[in-house]
Structure formats: C-alpha cells, structure tokens
Biotite code that builds the C-alpha atoms (Angstrom):
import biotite.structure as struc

atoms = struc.array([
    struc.Atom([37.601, 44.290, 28.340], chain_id="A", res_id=1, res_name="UNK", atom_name="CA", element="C"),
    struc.Atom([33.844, 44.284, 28.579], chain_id="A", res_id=2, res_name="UNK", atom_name="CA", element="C"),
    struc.Atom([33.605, 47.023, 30.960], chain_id="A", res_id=3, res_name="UNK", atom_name="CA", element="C"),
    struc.Atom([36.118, 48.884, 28.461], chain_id="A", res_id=4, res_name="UNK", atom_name="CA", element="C"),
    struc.Atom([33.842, 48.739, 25.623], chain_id="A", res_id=5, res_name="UNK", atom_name="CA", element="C"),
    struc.Atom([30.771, 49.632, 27.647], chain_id="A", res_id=6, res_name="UNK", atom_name="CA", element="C"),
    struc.Atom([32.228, 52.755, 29.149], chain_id="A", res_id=7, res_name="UNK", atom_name="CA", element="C"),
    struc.Atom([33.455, 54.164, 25.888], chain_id="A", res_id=8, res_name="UNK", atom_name="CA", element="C"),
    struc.Atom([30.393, 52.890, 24.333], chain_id="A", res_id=9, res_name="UNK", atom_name="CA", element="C"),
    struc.Atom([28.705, 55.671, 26.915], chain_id="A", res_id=10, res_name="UNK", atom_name="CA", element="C"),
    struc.Atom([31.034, 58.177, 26.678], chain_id="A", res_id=11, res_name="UNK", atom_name="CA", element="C"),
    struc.Atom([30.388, 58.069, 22.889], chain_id="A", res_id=12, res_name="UNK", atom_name="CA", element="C"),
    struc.Atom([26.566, 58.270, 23.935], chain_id="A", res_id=13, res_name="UNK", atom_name="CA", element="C"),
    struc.Atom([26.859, 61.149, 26.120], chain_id="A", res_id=14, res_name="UNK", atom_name="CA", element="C"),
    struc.Atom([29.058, 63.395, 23.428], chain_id="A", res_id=15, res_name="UNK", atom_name="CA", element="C"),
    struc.Atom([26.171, 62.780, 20.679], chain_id="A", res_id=16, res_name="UNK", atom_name="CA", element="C"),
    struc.Atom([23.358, 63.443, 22.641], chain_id="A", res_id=17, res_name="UNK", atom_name="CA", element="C"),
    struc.Atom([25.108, 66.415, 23.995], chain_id="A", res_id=18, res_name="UNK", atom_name="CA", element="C"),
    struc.Atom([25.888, 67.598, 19.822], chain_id="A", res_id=19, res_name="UNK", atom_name="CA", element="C"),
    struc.Atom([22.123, 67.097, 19.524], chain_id="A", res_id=20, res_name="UNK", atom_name="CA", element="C"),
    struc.Atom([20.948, 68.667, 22.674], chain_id="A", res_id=21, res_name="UNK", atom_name="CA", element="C"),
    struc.Atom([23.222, 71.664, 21.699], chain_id="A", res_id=22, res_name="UNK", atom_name="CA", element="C"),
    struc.Atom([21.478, 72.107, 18.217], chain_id="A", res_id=23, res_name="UNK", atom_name="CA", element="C"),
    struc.Atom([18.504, 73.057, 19.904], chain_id="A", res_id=24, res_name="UNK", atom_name="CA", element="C"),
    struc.Atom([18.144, 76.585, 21.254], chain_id="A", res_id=25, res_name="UNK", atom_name="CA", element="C"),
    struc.Atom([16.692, 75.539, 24.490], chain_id="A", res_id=26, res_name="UNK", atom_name="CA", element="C"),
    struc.Atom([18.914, 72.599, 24.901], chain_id="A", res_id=27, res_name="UNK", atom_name="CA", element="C"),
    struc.Atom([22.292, 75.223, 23.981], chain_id="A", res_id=28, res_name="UNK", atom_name="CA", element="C"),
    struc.Atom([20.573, 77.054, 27.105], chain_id="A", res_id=29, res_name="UNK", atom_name="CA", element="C"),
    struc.Atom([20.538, 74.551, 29.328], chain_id="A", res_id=30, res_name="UNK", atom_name="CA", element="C"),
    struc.Atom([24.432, 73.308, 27.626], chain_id="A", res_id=31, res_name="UNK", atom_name="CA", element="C"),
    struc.Atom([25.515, 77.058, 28.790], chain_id="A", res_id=32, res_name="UNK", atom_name="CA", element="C"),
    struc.Atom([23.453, 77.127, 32.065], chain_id="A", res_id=33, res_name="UNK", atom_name="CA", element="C"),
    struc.Atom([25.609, 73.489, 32.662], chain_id="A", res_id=34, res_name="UNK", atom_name="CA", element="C"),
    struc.Atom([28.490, 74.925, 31.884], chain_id="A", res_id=35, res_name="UNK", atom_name="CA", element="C"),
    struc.Atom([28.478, 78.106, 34.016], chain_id="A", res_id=36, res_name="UNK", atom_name="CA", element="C"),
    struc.Atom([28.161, 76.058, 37.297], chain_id="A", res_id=37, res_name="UNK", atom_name="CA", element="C"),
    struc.Atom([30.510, 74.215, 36.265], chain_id="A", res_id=38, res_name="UNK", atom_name="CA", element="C"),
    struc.Atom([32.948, 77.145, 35.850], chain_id="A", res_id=39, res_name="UNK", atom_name="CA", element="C"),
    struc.Atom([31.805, 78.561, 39.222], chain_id="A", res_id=40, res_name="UNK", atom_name="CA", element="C"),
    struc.Atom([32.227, 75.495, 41.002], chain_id="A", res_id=41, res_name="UNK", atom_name="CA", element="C"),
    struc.Atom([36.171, 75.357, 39.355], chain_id="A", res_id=42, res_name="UNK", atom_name="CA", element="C"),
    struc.Atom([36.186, 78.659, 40.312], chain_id="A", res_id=43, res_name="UNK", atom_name="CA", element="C"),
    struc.Atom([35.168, 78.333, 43.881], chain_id="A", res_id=44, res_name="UNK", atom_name="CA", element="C"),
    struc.Atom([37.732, 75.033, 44.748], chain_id="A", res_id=45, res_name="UNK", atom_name="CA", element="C"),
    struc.Atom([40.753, 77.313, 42.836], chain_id="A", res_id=46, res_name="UNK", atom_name="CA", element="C"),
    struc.Atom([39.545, 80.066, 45.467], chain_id="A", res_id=47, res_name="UNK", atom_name="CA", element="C"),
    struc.Atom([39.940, 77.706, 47.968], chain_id="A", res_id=48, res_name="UNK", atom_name="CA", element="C"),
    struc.Atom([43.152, 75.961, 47.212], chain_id="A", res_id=49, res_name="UNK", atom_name="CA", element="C"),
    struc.Atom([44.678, 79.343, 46.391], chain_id="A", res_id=50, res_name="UNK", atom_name="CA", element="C"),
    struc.Atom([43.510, 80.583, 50.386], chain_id="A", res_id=51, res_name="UNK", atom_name="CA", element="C"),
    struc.Atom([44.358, 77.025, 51.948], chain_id="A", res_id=52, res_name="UNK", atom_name="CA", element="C"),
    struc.Atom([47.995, 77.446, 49.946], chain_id="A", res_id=53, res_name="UNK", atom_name="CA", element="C"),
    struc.Atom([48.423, 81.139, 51.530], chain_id="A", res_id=54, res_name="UNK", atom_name="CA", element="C"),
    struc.Atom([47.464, 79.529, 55.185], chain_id="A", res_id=55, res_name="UNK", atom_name="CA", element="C"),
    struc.Atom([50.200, 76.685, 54.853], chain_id="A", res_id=56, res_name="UNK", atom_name="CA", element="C"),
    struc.Atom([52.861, 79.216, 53.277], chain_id="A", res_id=57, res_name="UNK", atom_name="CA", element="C"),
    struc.Atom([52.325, 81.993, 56.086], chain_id="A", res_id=58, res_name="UNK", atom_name="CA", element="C"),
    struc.Atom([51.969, 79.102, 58.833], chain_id="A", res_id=59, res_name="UNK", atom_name="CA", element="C"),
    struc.Atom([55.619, 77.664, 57.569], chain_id="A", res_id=60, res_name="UNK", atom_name="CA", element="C"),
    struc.Atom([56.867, 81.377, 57.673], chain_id="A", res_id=61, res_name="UNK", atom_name="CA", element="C"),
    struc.Atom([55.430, 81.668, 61.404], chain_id="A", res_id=62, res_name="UNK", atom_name="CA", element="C"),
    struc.Atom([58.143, 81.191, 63.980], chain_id="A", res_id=63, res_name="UNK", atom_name="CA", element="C"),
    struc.Atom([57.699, 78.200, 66.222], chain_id="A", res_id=64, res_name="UNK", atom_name="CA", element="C"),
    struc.Atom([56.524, 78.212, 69.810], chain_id="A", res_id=65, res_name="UNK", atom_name="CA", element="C"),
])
C-alpha cells in the first residue's frame, strides 16, 4: 500500500510541475518540443504495425509451397 501511495504521490508531482513548467513560455516550448516526439514516435510504431499487419495478411493470402 506504501508503494501505492508513493507512486501516485509522483504522478501527482509530475502533473504540477508539468502545469508550472507549461506557464512559462520557454518551458510550453520545451512541453510542445516533448510532445512532438512523442507524436512521431506513435506515429512511427503505427507505421510499423500497419506494414508488419499488411506482411502477415498478404503472407496468409500466399499459397503454400
């Protein structure tokens, strides 16, 4: 139950200093600069499920040897 509190205790942590951080114009730059690699990396493992999906589908289609 200890380990409970402490994790929420730092998830709580994390969201405040991320409110302050975000007040700051130079902190808001680094939030966005954060959050683009963050959408490029989602954006990059989509890319790659969506091709590794495609192999599998067109492999199952392929007649056997």
């Amino acid at each position: 139950m200890k380990n409970v509190l402490w994790f929420l205790l730092g998830i709580a942590t994390g969201f405040a200093a991320a409110h302050f951080l975000n007040k700051d114009p130079r902190g808001a730059e680094v939030l966005a600069d954060i959050d683009a690699r963050i959408d490029e990396f989602v954006d990059r493992i989509g890319e790659a499920y969506r091709l590794e999906e495609a192999r599998r589908t067109s492999a199952d289609d392929a007649p056997a040897a």
